[in-house]
C-alpha positions as CSV (number, residue, x, y, z in Angstrom):
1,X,17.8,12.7,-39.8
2,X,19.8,11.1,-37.2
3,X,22.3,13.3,-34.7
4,X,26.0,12.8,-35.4
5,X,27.4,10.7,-32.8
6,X,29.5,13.5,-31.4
7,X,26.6,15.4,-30.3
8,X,25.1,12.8,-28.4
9,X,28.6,11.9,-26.5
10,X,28.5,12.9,-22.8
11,X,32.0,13.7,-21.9
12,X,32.9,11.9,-18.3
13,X,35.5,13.3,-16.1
14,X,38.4,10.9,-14.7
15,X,38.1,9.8,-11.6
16,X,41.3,12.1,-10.3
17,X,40.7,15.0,-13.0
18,X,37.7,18.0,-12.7
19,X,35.7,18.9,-15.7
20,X,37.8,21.3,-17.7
21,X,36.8,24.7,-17.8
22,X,35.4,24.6,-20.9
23,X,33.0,21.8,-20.5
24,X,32.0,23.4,-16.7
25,X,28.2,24.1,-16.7
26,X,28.8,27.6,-15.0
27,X,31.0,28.6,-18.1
28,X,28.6,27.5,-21.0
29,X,24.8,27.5,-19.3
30,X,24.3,31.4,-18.9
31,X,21.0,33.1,-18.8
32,X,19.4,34.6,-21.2
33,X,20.3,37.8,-20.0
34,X,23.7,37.0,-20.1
35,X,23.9,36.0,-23.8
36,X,21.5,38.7,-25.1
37,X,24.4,41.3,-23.3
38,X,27.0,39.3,-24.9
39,X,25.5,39.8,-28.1
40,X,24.8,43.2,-28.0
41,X,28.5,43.8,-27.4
42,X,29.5,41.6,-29.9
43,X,27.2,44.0,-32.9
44,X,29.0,47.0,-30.8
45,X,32.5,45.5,-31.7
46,X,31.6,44.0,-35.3
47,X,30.3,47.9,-36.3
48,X,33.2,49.3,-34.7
49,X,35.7,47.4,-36.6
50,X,33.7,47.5,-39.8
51,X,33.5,51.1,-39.8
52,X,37.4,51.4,-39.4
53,X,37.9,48.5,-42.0
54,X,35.9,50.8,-44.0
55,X,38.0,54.0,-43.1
56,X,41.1,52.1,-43.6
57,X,40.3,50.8,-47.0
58,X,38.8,54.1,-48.2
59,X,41.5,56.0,-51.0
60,X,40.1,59.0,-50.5
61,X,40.8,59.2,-46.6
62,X,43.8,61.4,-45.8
63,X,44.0,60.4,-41.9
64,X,42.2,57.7,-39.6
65,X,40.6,58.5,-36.6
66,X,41.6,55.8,-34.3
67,X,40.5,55.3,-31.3
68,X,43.2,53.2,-29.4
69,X,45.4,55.3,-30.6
70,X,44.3,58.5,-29.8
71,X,45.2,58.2,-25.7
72,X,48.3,57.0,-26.8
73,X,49.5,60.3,-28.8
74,X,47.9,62.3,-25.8
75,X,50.3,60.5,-23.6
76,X,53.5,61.0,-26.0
77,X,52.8,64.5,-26.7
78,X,51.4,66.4,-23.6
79,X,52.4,63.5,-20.8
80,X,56.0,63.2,-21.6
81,X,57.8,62.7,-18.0
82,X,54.8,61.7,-15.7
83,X,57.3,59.9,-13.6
84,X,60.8,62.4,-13.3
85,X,61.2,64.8,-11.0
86,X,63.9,67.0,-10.9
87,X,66.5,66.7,-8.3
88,X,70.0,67.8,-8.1
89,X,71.2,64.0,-8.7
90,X,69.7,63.8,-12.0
91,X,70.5,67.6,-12.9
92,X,74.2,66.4,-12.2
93,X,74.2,63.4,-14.2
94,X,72.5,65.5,-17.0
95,X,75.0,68.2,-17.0
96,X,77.7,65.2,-16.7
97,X,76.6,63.6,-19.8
98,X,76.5,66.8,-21.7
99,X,80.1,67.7,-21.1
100,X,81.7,64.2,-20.3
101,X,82.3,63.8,-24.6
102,X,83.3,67.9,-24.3
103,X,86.0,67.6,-21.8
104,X,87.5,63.8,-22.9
105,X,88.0,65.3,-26.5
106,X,89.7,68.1,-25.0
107,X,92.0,66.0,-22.8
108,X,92.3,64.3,-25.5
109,X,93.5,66.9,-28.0
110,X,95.5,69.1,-25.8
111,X,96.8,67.2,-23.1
112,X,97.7,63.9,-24.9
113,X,99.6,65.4,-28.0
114,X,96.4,66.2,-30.0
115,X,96.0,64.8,-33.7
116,X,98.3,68.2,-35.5
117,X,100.8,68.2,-32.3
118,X,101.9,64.9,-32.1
119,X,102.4,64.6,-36.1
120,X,104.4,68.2,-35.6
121,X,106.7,67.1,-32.4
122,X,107.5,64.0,-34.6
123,X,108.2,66.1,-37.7
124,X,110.7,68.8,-36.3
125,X,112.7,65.2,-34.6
126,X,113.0,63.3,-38.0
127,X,114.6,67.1,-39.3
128,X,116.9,67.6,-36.7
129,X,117.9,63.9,-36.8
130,X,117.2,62.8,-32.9
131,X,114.1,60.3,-34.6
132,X,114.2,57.2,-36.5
133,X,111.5,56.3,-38.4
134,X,110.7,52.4,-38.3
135,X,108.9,52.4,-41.4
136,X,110.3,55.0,-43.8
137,X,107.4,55.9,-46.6
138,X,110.5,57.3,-48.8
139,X,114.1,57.1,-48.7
C-alpha cells in the first residue's frame, strides 16, 4: 500500500521565515523518556477526570469531592481579608459609610421640612388663607 502523499511532503522553510514551532525538531523529537513521562501523566489525568465524570453522573451522590475546588472554599471561608489591615483611614471611611445614609436622611427629614412637616406647614397656610394652591384637587 502506498503512503499518502502528505506524509511523504517535507515542509521547507522560506527563505526569510524560521520553521514554526510546531514543525521544530526540538518540539516533536523527544526521548523516549520524555514521552513515556508524558504518558504516564496523561493516564494520571484521563483517571482523574473519569473518576469525577463518574461522581458527577452518579444519582445517588449527595456532594462532589472536588479537588480544584476545595482550596478555593478554604480561601473564601477561613482566608477572607489576607490583604486589609486595619488602620484608622479605613476604620474612618467604614464608620463614614455606616452613618453617611443615617445622618443625610436625618438632614433630610428634620432640617429640610421632612415628608409630614412640609405637607403640615402647607396645610395650616391654605386654612388661614396666606397659600394659593396652583393646582386645586377640589374646589
Amino acid at each position: 500500500m502506498a503512503e499518502p502523499p502528505s506524509s511523504s511532503f517535507k515542509y521547507k522553510p522560506a527563505p526569510l521565515f524560521p520553521l514554526p514551532p510546531q514543525l521544530h525538531p526540538a518540539t516533536y523529537d523527544v526521548s523516549l523518556e520524555k514521552r513515556t513521562t508524558k504518558a504516564k501523566l496523561m493516564a494520571i489525568r484521563s483517571r482523574l477526570k473519569r473518576h469525577y465524570l463518574l461522581e458527577l453522573s452518579n444519582p445517588q451522590q449527595t456532594s462532589i469531592d472536588d479537588p480544584a475546588v476545595t482550596p478555593w472554599v478554604y480561601a473564601r471561608m477561613y482566608n477572607a481579608y489576607p490583604n486589609f489591615h486595619v488602620t484608622p483611614k479605613t476604620s474612618l471611611l467604614g464608620a463614614a459609610f455606616r452613618l453617611e445614609p443615617i445622618f443625610f436622611w436625618w438632614f433630610l427629614v428634620v432640617f429640610s421640612g421632612g415628608f409630614k412637616t412640609d405637607g403640615d406647614r402647607k396645610e395650616k397656610l391654605i386654612q388661614e388663607g396666606k397659600y394659593e394652591r396652583s393646582f386645586p384637587m377640589f374646589y
